[in-house]
Structures are given as structure tokens and as C-alpha cells.
C-alpha positions in Angstrom: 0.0 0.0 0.0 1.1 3.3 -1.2 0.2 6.3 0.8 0.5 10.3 -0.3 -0.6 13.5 1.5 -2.1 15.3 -1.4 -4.9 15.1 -3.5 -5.1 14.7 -7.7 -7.3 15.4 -9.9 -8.0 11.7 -10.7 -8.9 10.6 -7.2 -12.0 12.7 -7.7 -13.9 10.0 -9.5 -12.3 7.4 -7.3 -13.3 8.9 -4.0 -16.8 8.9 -5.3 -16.5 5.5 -5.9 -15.3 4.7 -2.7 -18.0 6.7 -0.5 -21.3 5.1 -3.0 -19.6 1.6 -2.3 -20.0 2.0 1.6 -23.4 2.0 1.6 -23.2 3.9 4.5 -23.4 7.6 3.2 -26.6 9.8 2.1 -26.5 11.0 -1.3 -26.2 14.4 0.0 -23.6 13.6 2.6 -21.3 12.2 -0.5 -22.0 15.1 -2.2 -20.3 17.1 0.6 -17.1 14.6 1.2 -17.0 15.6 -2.9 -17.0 19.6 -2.0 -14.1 19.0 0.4 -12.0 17.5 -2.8 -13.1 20.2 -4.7 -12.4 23.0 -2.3 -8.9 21.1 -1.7 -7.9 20.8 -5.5 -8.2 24.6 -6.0 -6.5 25.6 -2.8 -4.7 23.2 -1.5 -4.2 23.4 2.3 -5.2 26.7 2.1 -8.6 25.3 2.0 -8.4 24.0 5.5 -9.2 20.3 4.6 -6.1 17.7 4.6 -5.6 14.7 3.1 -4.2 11.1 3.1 -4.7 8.8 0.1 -4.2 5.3 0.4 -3.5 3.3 -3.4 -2.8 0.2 -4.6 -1.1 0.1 -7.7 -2.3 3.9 -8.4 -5.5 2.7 -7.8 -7.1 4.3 -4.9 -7.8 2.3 -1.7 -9.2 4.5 0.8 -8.6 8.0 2.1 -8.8 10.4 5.1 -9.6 14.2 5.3 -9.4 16.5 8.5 -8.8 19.7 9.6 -8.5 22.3 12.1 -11.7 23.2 14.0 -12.3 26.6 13.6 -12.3 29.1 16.3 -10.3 26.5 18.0 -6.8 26.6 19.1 -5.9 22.7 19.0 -9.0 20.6 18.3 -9.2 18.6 14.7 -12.3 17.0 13.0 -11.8 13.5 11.2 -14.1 14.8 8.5 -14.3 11.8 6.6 -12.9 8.0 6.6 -13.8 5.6 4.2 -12.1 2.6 2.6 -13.2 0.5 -0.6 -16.0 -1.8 0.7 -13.9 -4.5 -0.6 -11.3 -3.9 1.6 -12.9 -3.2 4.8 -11.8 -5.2 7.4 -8.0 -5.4 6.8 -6.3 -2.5 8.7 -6.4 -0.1 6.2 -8.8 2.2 8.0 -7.1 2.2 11.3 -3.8 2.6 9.6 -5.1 5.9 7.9 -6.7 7.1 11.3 -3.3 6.9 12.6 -1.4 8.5 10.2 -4.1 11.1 10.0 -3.8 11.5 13.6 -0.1 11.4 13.1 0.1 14.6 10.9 -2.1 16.5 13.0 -0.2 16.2 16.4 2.8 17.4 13.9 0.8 20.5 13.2 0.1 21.0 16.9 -3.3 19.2 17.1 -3.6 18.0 20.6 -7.4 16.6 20.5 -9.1 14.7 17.2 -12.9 14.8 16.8 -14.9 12.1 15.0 -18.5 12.4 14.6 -21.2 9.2 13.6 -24.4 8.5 13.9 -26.2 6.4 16.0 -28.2 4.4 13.4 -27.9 0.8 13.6 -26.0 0.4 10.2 -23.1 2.6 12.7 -22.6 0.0 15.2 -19.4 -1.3 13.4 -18.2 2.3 12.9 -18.6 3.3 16.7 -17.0 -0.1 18.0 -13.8 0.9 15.3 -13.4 4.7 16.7 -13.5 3.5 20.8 -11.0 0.4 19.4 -9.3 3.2 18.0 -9.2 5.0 21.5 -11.8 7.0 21.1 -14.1 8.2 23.5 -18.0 9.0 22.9 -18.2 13.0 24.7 -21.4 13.4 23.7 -24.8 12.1 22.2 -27.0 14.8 20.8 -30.4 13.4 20.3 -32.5 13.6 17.0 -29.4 15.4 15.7 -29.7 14.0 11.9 -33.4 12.8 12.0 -35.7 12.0 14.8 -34.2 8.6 16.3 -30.9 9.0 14.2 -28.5 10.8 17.3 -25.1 12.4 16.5 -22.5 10.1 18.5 -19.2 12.5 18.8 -16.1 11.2 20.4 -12.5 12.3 21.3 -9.8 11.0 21.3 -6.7 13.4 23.3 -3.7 13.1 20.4 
């Protein structure tokens, strides 16, 4: 596995790939993991959102973005995770967590955010982030959708 810290054009249509083959993500919610690429490919880390690819013979594996929480003066949002369906399982997402976590404790991060919901289909995601050492901080209720809470944990970098 190859891994690289910067978006190209190409990994547009890849990415997309990636999030529709979870069957985890909302149209819409795909639609803003897609803005993020955007808004990084035209200004780069000016845009506030970093990266880390993960390919496999240039073929793209699974990926990472976060950034800096606004107003904030070393908190960081895991934006987005995701990993080709095929491949879940196998390390790969826990390997880009770290990593991610990694570069942000080099940028002076000192507290990583990760939000989920509290749908059924989740209970995989939420056992991964507290294997992960995360903690759940907070449940806010009917946050997405009546019965559909936003889980958000921490994890102290």
C-alpha cells in the first residue's frame, strides 16, 4: 500500500466510488465529502481540509480528510474516513486514522474529533473509533433525523 498526503485530480472520481460503495453515506452527505476535494484541489491546504490517500497500484484504496476546528486553538475534525468496501476489514482504515492522527499532532493538534451516527447500520463504525481509543463525549439526540442521534467522540492526540 502506497500512501500520499495530497490530492489529484483523478482521485475525484475514485473517492466517489469509494464513498457510494460504503453503503453507509446519504447522497447528499457524498455530495459534501465531494465539496471538500473540490475546495482542496483549488487551494490546497489553504482550504483547510487535509488529506491522506491510500493506493494500490495507483489505484485508490481508501482515504482520510481533516482539519483544524475553527475558532479553535488545537482541536481537529476526522471529517471523513472511508475505505473501498472490498477492503474493509484489513487494517487499512485504522492505519489511515493513525497516520491522519499522526500529521495533525505534527501540526500542533492536541485533541481529534470524529462524529457518527447512532443508526444501527453505525454499530461497526462506533465499536472501530473507541477500538481506536476514542471516546464518545457526547450524544445529541435527534441530531440528523428523529431517532438517528449524533455520537461524537475524542480522542486526546
Amino acid at each position: 500500500m502506497e500512501y500520499r498526503d495530497y490530492l489529484k485530480p483523478s482521485d475525484y472520481d475514485e473517492l466517489e466510488l469509494i464513498l457510494k460503495s460504503s453503503g453507509y453515506f446519504y447522497p447528499e452527505e457524498i455530495d459534501i465529502a465531494l465539496e471538500l476535494v473540490e475546495e482542496n484541489l483549488k487551494k490546497g491546504i489553504d482550504s483547510g481540509y487535509y488529506f491522506i490517500i491510500a493506493s494500490d497500484n495507483e489505484k485508490v484504496t481508501g482515504y482520510s480528510c481533516y482539519g483544524p476546528i475553527p475558532c479553535t486553538f488545537n482541536s481537529w475534525d476526522i471529517y471523513w474516513l472511508a475505505v473501498d468496501d472490498q477492503l474493509r476489514g484489513q487494517g487499512l482504515g485504522a492505519d489511515l486514522l493513525e497516520r491522519s492522527e499522526k500529521h495533525i499532532r505534527e501540526l500542533g493538534g492536541r485533541r481529534s474529533y470524529i462524529e457518527t451516527s447512532s443508526r444501527d447500520l453505525y454499530i461497526p463504525t462506533r465499536r472501530f473509533h473507541e477500538k481506536m481509543g476514542y471516546r464518545l463525549e457526547t450524544v445529541q439526540k435527534d441530531y440528523y433525523d428523529d431517532g438517528d442521534d449524533k455520537c461524537l467522540y475524542v480522542k486526546v492526540l
